[in-house]
C-alpha positions in Angstrom: 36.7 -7.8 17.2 38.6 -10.4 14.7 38.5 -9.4 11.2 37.3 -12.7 10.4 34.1 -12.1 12.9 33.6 -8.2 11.5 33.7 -9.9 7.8 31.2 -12.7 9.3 28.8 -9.9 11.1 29.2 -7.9 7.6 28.0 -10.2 5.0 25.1 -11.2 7.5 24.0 -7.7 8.1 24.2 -7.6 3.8 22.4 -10.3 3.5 19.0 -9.1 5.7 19.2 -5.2 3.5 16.5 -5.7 0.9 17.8 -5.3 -2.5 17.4 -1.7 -4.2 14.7 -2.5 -6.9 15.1 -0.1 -10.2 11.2 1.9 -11.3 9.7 0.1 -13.7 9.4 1.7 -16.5 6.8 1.2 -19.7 8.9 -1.2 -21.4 9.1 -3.1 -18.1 6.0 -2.6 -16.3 3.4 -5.3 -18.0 0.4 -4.0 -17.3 0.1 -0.2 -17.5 -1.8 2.0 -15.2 -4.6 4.0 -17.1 -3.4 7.4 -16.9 0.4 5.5 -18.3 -2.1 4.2 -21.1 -3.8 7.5 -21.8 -0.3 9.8 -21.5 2.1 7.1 -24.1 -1.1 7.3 -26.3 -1.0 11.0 -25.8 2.7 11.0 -26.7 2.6 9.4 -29.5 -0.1 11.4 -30.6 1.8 14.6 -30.4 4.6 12.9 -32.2 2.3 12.2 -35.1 1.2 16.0 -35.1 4.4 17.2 -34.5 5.8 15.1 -38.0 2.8 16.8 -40.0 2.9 20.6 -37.8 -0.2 20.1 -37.0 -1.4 23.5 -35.3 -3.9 21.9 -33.2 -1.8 19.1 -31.9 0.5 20.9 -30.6 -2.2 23.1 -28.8 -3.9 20.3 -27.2 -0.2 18.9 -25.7 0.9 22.0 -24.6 -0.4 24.2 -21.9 -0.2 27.9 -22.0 2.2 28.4 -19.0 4.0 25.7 -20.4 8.5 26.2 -20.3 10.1 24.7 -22.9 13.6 24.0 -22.9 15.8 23.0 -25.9 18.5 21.3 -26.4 20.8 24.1 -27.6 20.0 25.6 -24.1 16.7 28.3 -25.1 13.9 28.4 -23.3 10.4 29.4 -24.8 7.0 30.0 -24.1 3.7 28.4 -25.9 2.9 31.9 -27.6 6.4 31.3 -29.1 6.1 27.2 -29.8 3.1 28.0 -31.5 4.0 30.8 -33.6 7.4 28.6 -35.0 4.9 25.7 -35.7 2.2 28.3 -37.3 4.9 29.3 -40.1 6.3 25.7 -40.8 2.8 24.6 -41.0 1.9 27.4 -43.8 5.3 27.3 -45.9 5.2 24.3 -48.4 5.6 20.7 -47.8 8.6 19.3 -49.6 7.1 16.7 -51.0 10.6 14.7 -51.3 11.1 14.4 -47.2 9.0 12.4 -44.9 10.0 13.1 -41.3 8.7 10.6 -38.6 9.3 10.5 -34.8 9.1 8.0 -32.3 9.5 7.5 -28.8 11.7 4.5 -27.2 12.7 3.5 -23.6 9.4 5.5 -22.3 9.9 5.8 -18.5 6.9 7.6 -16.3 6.1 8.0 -13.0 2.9 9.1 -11.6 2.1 11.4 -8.5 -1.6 12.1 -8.8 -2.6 14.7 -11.2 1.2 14.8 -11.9 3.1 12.8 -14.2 6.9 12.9 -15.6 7.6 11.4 -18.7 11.3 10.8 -20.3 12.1 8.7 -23.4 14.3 8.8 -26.3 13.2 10.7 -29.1 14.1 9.4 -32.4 14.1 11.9 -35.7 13.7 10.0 -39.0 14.0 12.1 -41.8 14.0 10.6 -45.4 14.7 11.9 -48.6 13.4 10.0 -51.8 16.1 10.2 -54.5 17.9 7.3 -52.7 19.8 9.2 -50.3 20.5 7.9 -46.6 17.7 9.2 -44.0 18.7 11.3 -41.2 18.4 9.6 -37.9 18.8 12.1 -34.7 18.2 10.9 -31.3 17.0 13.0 -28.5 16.4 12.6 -24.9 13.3 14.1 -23.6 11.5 14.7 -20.1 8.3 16.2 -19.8 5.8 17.1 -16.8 2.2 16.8 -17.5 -0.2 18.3 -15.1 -4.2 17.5 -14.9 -6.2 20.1 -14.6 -9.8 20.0 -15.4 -9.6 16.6 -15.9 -7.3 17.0 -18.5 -3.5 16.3 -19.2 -1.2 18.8 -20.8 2.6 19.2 -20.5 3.7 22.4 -18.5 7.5 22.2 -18.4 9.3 20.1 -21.3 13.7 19.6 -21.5 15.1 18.1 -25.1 18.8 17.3 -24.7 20.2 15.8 -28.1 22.5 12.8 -27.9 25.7 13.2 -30.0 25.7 11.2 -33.1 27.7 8.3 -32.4 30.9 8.4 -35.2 31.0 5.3 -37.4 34.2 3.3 -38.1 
């Protein structure tokens, strides 16, 4: 066979391969299923509660056989989650830092009672006084599991991003 034919047959047989097509994710998908609905509502949620240490909040997200992984490389248990959020939530609010979260780029996929979740977590931390806040940006993946009709995570991985140096 010629090289100009095998070049020919080539781009032919290119051309008839459907394109790969990227997963949508939330910021892409227009309209959302109801569980993605119901789990970026739940998210956010959590993200509140976790800002305040809200006790219960991170009860509800959290199931008991839940593996928690951190970013410096730990793994933990719910017992332990909630026993760390049990003595920040009982020593005193500094009333001069307001931390808030927030999840961007939320992508999820849905198998049944089954749903993996991974977005960037941003950390705002600000100081009044007029200092700078403290931005820290995280990259998360959770699993979420129904059972009983109702959605808690059971395995969650936090990987921070390295702070990108300014010029």
């Amino acid at each position: 066979m010629s090289t100009k034919l095998f070049v020919a047959v080539l781009a032919f047989v290119l051309i008839l391969l459907p394109a790969p097509r990227p997963h949508p994710s939330l910021r892409q998908t227009t309209a959302l299923s109801a569980t993605a609905r119901e789990l970026t509502d739940m998210l956010n949620q959590f993200l509140q509660d976790a800002a305040r240490n809200n006790v219960s909040g991170f009860d509800r997200f959290f199931a008991d056989d839940v593996i928690y992984t951190h970013s410096a490389g730990t793994v933990t248990n719910k017992a332990d989650i909630m026993k760390s959020v049990s003595a920040s939530a009982s020593r005193a609010a500094r009333p001069d830092t307001t931390t808030k979260y927030s999840a961007e780029d939320i992508t999820l996929h849905e198998y049944g009672d089954t749903a993996i979740v991974a977005f960037r977590l941003v950390s705002d931390v600000e100081h009044t006084g007029g200092t700078s806040p403290i931005i820290t940006n995280y990259r998360n993946t959770g699993t979420f599991l129904r059972r009983n009709g109702k959605w808690q995570v059971i395995a969650w991985q936090s990987t921070k991003i390295p702070d990108t140096p300014t010029k």
